[in-house]
C-alpha positions, 0 to 999 in steps of 0.5 A, spaced: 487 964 888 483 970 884 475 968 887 471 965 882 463 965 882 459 960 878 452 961 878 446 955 876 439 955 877 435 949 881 429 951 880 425 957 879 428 962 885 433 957 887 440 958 885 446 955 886 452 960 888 459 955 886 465 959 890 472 958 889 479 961 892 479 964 898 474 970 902 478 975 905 475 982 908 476 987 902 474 986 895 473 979 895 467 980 900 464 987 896 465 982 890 461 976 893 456 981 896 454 984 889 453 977 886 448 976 890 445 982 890 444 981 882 441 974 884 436 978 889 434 983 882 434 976 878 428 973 882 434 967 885 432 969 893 433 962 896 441 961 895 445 955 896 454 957 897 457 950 894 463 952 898 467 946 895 473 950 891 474 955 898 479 953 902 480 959 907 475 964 909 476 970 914 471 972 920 469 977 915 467 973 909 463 969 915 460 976 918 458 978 911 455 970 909 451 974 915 449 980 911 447 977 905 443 972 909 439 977 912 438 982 904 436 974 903 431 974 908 428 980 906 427 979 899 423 972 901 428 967 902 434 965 905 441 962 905 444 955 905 451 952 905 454 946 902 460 942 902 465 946 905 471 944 907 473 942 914 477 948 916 471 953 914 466 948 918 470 948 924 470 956 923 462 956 922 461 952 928 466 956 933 464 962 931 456 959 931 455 962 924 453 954 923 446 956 928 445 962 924 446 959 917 444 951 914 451 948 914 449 941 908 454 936 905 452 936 899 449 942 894 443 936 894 441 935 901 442 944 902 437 943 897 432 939 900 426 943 903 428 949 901 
């Protein structure tokens, strides 16, 4: 499945990024990564990854989610991510990117405090 990117605005300076397909190292990565560098020229530095339509990411998507929360930092905000699947929570957690990025049910909870 091609990757597909969906953005909505919450609030002024909070987005949401709806992802779906598969992250894999390569295009899909460079794809995600400028979206979210227009998002950061937009002004939308706190960025929530609805990850419901992703149903398989690679150490590399994970090591990039890393990147853009840092580019994210930088500009004043940060990263969360909600609703992703079993499998990519369970990668979160063994790669301990869950300690380094909020994981969240729902796009609601993510939203909550941010």
């Amino acid at each position: 499945m091609i990757l597909k990117f969906t953005k909505r605005e919450l609030e002024p300076g909070l987005a949401v990024l709806t992802i779906q397909g598969n992250i894999h190292c390569g295009p899909e990565c460079v794809r995600l990564e400028r979206e979210v560098d227009g998002m950061i020229a937009a002004r939308e530095t706190r960025v929530i990854f609805d990850m419901s339509g992703v149903t398989h990411a690679d150490s590399a998507a994970m090591d990039r989610w890393c990147g853009v929360l840092a580019k994210l930092k930088e500009s004043g905000g940060g990263l969360r991510i909600a609703a992703a699947q079993s499998m990519i929570n369970y990668s979160l957690k063994l790669t301990k990117v869950d300690k380094i990025i909020g994981t969240f049910p729902t796009v609601e909870q993510a939203q909550a405090g941010f």
